[in-house]
Residue frames relative to the residue before (quaternion, step in Angstrom):
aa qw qx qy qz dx dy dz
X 1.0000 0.0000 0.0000 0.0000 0.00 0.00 0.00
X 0.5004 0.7219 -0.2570 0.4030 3.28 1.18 -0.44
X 0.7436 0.4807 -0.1549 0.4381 3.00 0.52 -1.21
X 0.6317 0.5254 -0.2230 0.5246 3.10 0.85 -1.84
X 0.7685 0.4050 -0.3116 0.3852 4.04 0.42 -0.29
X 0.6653 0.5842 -0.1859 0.4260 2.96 1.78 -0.87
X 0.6784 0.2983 0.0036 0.6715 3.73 1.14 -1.96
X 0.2114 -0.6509 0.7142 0.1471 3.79 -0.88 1.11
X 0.6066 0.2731 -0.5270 0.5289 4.04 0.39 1.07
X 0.5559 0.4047 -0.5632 0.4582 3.71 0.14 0.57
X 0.0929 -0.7664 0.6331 -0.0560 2.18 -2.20 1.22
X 0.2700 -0.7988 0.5114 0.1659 3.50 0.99 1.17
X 0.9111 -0.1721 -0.0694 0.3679 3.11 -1.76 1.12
X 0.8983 -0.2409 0.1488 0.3360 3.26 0.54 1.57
X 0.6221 0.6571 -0.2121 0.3691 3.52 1.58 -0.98
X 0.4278 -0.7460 0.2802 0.4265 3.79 -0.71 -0.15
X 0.7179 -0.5991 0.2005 0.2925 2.98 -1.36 0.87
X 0.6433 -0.4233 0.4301 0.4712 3.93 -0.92 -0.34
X 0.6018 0.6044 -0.2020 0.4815 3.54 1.30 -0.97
X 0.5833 0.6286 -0.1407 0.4948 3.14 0.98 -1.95
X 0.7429 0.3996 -0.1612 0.5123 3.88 0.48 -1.42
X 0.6637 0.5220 -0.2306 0.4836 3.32 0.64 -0.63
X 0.6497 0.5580 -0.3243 0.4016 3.39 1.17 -1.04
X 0.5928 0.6510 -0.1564 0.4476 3.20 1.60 -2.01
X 0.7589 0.5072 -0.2747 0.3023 3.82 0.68 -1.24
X 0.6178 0.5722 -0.2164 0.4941 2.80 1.58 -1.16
X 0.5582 0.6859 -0.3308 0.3295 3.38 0.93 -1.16
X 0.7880 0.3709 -0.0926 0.4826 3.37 1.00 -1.84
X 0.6416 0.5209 -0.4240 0.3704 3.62 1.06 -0.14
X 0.6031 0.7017 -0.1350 0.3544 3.06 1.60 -0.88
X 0.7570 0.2098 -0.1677 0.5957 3.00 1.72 -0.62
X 0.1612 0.7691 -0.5271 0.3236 3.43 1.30 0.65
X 0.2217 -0.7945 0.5422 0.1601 3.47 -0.57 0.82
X 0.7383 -0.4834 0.2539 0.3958 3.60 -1.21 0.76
X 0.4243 0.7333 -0.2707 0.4571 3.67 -0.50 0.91
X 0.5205 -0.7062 0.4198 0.2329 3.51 -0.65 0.81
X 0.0804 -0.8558 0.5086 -0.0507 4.05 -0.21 1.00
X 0.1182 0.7623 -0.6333 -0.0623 3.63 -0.21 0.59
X 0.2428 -0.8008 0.5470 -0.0209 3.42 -1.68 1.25
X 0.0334 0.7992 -0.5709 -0.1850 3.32 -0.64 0.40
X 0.0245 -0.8773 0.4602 -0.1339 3.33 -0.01 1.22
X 0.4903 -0.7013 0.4455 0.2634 3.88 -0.80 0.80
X 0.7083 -0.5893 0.1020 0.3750 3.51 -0.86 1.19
X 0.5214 0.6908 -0.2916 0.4074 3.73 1.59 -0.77
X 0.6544 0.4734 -0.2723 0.5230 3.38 1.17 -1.46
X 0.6098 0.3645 -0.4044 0.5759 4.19 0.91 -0.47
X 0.7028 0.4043 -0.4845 0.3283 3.16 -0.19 -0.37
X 0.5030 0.6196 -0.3848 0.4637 3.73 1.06 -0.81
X 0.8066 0.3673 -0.2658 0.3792 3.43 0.01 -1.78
X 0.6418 0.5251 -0.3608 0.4268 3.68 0.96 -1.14
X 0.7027 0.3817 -0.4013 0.4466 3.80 0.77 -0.83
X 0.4817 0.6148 -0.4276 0.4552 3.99 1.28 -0.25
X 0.8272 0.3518 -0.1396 0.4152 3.50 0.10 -1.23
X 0.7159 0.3741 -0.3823 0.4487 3.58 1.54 0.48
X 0.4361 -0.7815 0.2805 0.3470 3.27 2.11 0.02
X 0.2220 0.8092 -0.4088 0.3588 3.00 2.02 0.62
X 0.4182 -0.6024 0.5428 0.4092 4.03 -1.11 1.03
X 0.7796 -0.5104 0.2657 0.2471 3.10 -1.92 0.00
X 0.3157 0.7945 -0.3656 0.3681 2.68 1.96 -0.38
X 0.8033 0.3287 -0.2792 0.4108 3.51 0.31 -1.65
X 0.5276 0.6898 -0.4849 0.1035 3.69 0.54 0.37
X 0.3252 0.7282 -0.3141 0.5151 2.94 2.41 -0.22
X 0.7095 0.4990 -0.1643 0.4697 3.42 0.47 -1.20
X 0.6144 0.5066 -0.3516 0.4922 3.69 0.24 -0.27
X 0.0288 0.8067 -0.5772 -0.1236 3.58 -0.14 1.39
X 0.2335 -0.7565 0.5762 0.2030 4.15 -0.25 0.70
X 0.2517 -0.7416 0.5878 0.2029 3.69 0.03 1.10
X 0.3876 -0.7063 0.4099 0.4277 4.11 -0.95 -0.30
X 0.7535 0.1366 -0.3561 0.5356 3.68 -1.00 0.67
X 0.1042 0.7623 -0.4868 0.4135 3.67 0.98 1.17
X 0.0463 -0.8800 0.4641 0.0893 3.77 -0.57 0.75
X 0.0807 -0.8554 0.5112 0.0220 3.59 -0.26 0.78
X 0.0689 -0.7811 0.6205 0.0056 3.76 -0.57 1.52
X 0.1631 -0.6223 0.7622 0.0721 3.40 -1.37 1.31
X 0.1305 0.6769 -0.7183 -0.0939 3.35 -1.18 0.66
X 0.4394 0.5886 -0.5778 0.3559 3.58 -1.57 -0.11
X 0.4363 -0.6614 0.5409 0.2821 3.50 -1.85 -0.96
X 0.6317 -0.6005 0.3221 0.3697 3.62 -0.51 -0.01
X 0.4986 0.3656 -0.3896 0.6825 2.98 -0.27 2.07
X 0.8834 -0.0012 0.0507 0.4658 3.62 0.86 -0.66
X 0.1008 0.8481 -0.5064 0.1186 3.36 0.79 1.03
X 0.3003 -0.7286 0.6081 0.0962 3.15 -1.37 0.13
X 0.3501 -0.8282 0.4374 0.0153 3.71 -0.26 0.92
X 0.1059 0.7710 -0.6165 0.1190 4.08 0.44 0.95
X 0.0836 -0.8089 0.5808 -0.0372 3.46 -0.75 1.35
X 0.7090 0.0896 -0.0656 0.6964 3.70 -0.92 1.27
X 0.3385 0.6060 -0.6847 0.2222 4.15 0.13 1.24
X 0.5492 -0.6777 0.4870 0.0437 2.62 -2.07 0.88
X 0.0391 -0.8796 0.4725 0.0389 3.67 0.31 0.86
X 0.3774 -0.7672 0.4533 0.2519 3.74 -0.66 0.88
């Protein structure tokens, strides 16, 4: 557990890395075509995309507390997100 919190290339029993996840999140937001997406995704996978789409180091992925039933709106495109934390949807 260490490690995994410590070295974003560890990957304790085999699993993927902090890098690895980060690599994946970005991957799929990036090619998200134009168009409204809704996700329901587990706090690691927000914390990835939100620390992607602010170009924030890996450091801040530690830092990113994702409360649960918490809502998180990327709009924009890849290259130029935008980050709406806790929106309100009517």
């Amino acid at each position: 557990m260490a490690a995994w919190l410590s070295d974003p290339d560890a990957a304790p029993h085999g699993g993927e890395s902090l890098r690895e996840l980060r690599a994946r999140v970005a991957g799929w937001l990036d090619g998200l075509e134009p168009g409204t997406v809704w996700a329901v995704a587990e706090p690691d996978v927000i914390r990835a995309a939100v620390a992607h789409a602010l170009g924030a180091p890996e450091a801040a992925f530690w830092r990113l507390d994702v409360r649960p039933r918490s809502s998180v709106e990327l709009t924009g495109r890849a290259g130029r997100w935008n980050v709406g934390i806790g929106s309100v949807r009517d």
